[in-house]
Structures are given as C-alpha cells and as structure tokens.
C-alpha positions in Angstrom: 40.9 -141.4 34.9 37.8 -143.6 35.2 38.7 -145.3 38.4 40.7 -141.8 40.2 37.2 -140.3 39.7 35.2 -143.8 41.2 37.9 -143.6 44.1 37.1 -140.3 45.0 32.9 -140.9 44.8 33.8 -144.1 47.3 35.7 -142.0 49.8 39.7 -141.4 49.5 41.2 -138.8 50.1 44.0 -139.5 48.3 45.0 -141.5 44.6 48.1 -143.0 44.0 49.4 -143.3 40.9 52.1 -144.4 38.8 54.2 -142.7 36.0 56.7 -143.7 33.8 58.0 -141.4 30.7 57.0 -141.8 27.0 59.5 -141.7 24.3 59.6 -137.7 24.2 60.3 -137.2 28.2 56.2 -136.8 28.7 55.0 -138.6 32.1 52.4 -140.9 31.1 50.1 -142.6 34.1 50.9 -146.7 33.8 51.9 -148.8 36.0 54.6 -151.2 34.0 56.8 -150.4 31.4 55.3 -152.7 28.8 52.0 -152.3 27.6 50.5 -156.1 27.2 49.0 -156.0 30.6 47.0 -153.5 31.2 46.5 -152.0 27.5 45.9 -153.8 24.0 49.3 -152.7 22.9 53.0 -154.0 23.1 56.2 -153.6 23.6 57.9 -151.0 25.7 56.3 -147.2 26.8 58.9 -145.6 26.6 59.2 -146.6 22.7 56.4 -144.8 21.9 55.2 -140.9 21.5 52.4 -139.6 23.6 50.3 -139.4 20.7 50.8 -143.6 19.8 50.3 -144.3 23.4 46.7 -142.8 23.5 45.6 -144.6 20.5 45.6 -147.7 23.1 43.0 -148.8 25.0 43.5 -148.4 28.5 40.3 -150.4 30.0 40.8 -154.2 28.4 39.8 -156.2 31.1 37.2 -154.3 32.6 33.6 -153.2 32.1 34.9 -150.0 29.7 36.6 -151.6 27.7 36.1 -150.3 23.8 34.7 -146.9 25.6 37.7 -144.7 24.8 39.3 -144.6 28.3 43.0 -143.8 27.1 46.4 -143.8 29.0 46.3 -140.1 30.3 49.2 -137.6 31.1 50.7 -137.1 34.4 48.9 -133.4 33.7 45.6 -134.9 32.3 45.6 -137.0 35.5 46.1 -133.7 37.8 43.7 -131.8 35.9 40.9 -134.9 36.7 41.2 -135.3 40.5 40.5 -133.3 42.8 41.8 -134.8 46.0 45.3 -134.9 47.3 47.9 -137.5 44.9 50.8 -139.6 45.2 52.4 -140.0 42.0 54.9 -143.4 42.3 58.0 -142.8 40.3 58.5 -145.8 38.1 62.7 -146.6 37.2 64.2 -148.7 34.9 67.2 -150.4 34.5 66.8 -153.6 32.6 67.9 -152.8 28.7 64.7 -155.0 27.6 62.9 -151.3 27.7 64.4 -147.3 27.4 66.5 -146.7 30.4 65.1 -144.2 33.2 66.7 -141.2 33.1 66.7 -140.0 36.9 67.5 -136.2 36.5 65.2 -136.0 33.5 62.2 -137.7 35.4 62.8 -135.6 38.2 62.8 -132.3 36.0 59.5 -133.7 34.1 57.7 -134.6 37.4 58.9 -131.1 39.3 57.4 -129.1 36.1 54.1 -131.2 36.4 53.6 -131.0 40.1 54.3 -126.9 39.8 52.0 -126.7 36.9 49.2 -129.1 38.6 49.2 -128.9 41.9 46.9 -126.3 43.0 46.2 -126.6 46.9 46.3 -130.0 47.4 49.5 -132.1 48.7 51.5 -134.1 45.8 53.8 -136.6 47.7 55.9 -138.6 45.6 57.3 -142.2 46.2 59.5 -144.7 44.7 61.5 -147.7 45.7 64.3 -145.7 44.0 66.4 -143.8 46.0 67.9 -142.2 43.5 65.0 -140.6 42.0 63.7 -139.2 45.1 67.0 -138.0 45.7 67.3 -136.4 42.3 63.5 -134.9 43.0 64.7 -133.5 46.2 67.5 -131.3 44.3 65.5 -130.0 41.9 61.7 -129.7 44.0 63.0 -129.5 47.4 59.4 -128.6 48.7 57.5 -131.6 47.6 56.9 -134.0 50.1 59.3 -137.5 49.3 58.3 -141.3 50.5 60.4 -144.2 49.9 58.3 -147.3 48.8 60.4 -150.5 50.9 59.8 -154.6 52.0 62.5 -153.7 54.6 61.7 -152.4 58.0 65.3 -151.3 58.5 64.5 -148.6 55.7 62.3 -146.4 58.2 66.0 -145.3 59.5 67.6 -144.7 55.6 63.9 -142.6 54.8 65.1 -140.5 58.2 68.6 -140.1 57.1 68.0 -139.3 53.6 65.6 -136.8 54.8 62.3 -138.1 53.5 58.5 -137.2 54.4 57.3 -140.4 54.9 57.9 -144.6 54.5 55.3 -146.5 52.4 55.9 -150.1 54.0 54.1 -153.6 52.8 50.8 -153.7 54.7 51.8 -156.8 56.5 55.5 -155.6 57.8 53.0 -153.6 59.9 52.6 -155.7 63.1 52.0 -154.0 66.3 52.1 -150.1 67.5 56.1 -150.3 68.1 57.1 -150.2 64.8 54.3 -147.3 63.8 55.4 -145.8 67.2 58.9 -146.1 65.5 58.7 -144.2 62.1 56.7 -141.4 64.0 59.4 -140.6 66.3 61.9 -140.2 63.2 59.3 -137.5 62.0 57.8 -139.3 59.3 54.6 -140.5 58.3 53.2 -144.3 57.5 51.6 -145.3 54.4 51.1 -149.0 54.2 50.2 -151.0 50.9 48.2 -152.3 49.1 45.9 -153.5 52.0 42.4 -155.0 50.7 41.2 -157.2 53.9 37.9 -155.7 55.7 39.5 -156.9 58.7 42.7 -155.3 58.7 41.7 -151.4 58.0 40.4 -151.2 61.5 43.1 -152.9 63.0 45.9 -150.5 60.6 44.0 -147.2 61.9 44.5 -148.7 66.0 47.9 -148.9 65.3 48.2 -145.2 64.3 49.3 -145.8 60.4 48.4 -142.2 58.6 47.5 -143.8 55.2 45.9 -146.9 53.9 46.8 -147.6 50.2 43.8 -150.0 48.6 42.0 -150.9 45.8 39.1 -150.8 47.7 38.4 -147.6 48.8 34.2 -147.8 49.4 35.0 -150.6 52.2 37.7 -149.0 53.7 36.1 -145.9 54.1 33.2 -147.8 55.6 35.2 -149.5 57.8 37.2 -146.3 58.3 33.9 -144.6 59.7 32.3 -147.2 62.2 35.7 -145.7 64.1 34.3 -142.4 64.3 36.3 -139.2 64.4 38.4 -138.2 67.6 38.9 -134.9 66.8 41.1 -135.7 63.2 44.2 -136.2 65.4 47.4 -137.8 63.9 48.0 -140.8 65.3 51.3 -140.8 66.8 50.5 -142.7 70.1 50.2 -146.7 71.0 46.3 -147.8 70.3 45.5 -144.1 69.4 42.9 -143.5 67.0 43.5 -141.3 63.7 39.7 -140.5 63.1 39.5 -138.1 60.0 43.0 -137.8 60.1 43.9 -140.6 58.4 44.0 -140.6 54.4 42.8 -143.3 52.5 44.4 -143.7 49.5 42.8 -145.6 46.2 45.7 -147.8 44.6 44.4 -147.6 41.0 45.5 -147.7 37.3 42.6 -149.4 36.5 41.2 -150.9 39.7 43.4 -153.9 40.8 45.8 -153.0 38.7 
C-alpha cells in the first residue's frame, strides 16, 4: 500500500495490481504465487490463511523493510487508493501451488470490485482467457483487458468482447498497429515501459495507457507534451494530452 500511495503522489492515474487468492478464497495483492521473492516467507499463497499471510513482511528488499508494511487485501488495497485500478488476475495451473479456481476468482473479484469501487473505473486483466471470460459472466459491467506477447491477440480481445489489449511495450512499433486496436473499439495499455525516451514516443503513437514503475518521470515526460484538449488518441501522430492514464506497475516498486 506503500508504493500505490507514492504512485499516486508522482502522478498516475491509475495502479495496477496483482491478486491471487489465499487459502480461504480471500484476494490477497502479490504478484507470484510463492512467497520467497517478494516477502520473508515460503512456500505457496494459496497455502496459507489471510491471517498467516499478513504476519509476513511485505517490504524485504526495500527501504521499509521491518516497518510493518504487510500483504494487503484486494479490499484493503481499494480502500487505500484513490485513483482509478487495474487489478491483474493471477491463474494457476502448475500442481507445485493450489490450483486457481476460475469461477471462484471471478465471484471473489466481482464481490470486491462491487464492494470497492466507488466512482472510479476498476478494469481487470489477465493473460487468462478464461478468467476474464468467467468475470464477464458473472460482472458483465466491469471493463476486461487481455494481458498478450502476441499482436494477433488484438483480433481474439475484439472477438471475445473485451475493453481493451494490454500488449508488451515493445510489440508497440508505429501508429498502424495502435491505429489497429482502436478501430476494433478497444483501448491500448502497453507494459511495463521504464525508458525516458520511449513515453513520449508511446503517447505520439496514440497508446491510452502507459504501465511503469516509474510514474514521477513519466508523468514528467508525459507533461513537456502539454494537453490538447484531453482527446483520446485514436488518430496517426495524434497526441493524447490529459487523456492518457499513466499507470504505476507496483507490488513493491519494480516488483
């Protein structure tokens, strides 16, 4: 919670995040399903009660560690920011850890989102499909994005009805291909772009969200644009001025 709150103070507009479910169905925010990375546990989430989990710490590796940053509920997490959030849906199917339970997933995240949500926009993505289907049945009004290496996907996001593609920042090549998923309806997010260089060059070729883990020189970068009037951009070499979100890619930053 930490870093959503830092993300926000250095300009997005946006956190994503990533969930997977502890032992009693509860959406926990981590990004793997094992805890040695990013906490001074071990073993597998989904092992453990919400209650065991947040007895970890959840800042080893950084500047608060040992200050009793914990790993927080998908609801602890909405209740913190204040901005709009993409919640990632994290899947497993390797036996080495609890197998995901799509519908159940689906049911927890739907309840949190309607709990949560407030006013702000809650998109979820996944490379899943068949989570965001199974989202899409049972919270047919929350905005889905399907997280892809594959070009070829924009058309399979379009056909399964989707909101948006997330695509890896460097698939993103010239103003055809954004010119491409806009036509379809849907809107570009790229990821996880962290060159100066490139959030400039992104934003002229229309793409309507930057994923980072540097928000503060994004946004910077973001601003020597200036603002056109907060279009979308849709266009070839259009700008998206205050349209465009910038979104903080953070568990704990870099993460």
């Amino acid at each position: 919670i930490p870093s959503f709150l830092r993300a926000e103070e250095e300009g997005a507009t946006s956190v994503e995040l990533d969930v997977v479910q502890a032992s009693d169905g509860t959406l926990v925010v981590l990004h793997d399903h094992t805890l040695e990375r990013t906490t001074d546990g071990a073993g597998c989430a989904g092992d453990l009660g919400v209650g065991e989990l947040q007895q970890l710490d959840a800042a080893i590796g950084t500047s608060l560690e040992g200050t009793g940053v914990v790993v927080p509920t998908l609801a602890e997490a909405l209740a913190a920011i204040s901005v709009d959030v993409n919640i990632e849906l994290k899947t497993n199917d390797n036996d080495s850890c609890p197998l995901t339970d799509r519908r159940a997933l689906a049911t927890a995240v739907a309840n949190d989102i309607a709990a949560g949500a407030g006013d702000r926009t809650i998109l979820v993505s996944s490379f899943d499909l068949d989570a965001l289907d199974r989202l899409g049945e049972v919270a047919p009004d929350v905005p889905l994005g399907f997280l892809t290496l594959d070009t070829a996907d924009i058309e399979l996001a379009s056909e399964r009805g989707f909101d948006a593609v997330h695509l890896f920042s460097l698939l993103v090549d010239g103003p055809e291909l954004v010119d491409d998923v806009h036509e379809l309806g849907l809107e570009l997010a790229v990821w996880t772009e962290n060159d100066p260089d490139r959030f400039a060059t992104l934003a002229e070729l229309g793409v309507d969200k930057i994923i980072t883990d540097e928000p503060d020189l994004a946004a910077a970068s973001l601003a020597e644009l200036g603002d056109d009037g907060g279009c979308r951009a849709s266009g070839r070499g259009s700008r998206p001025g205050l349209g465009l979100s910038l979104l903080a890619l953070l568990a704990v930053v870099g993460r």
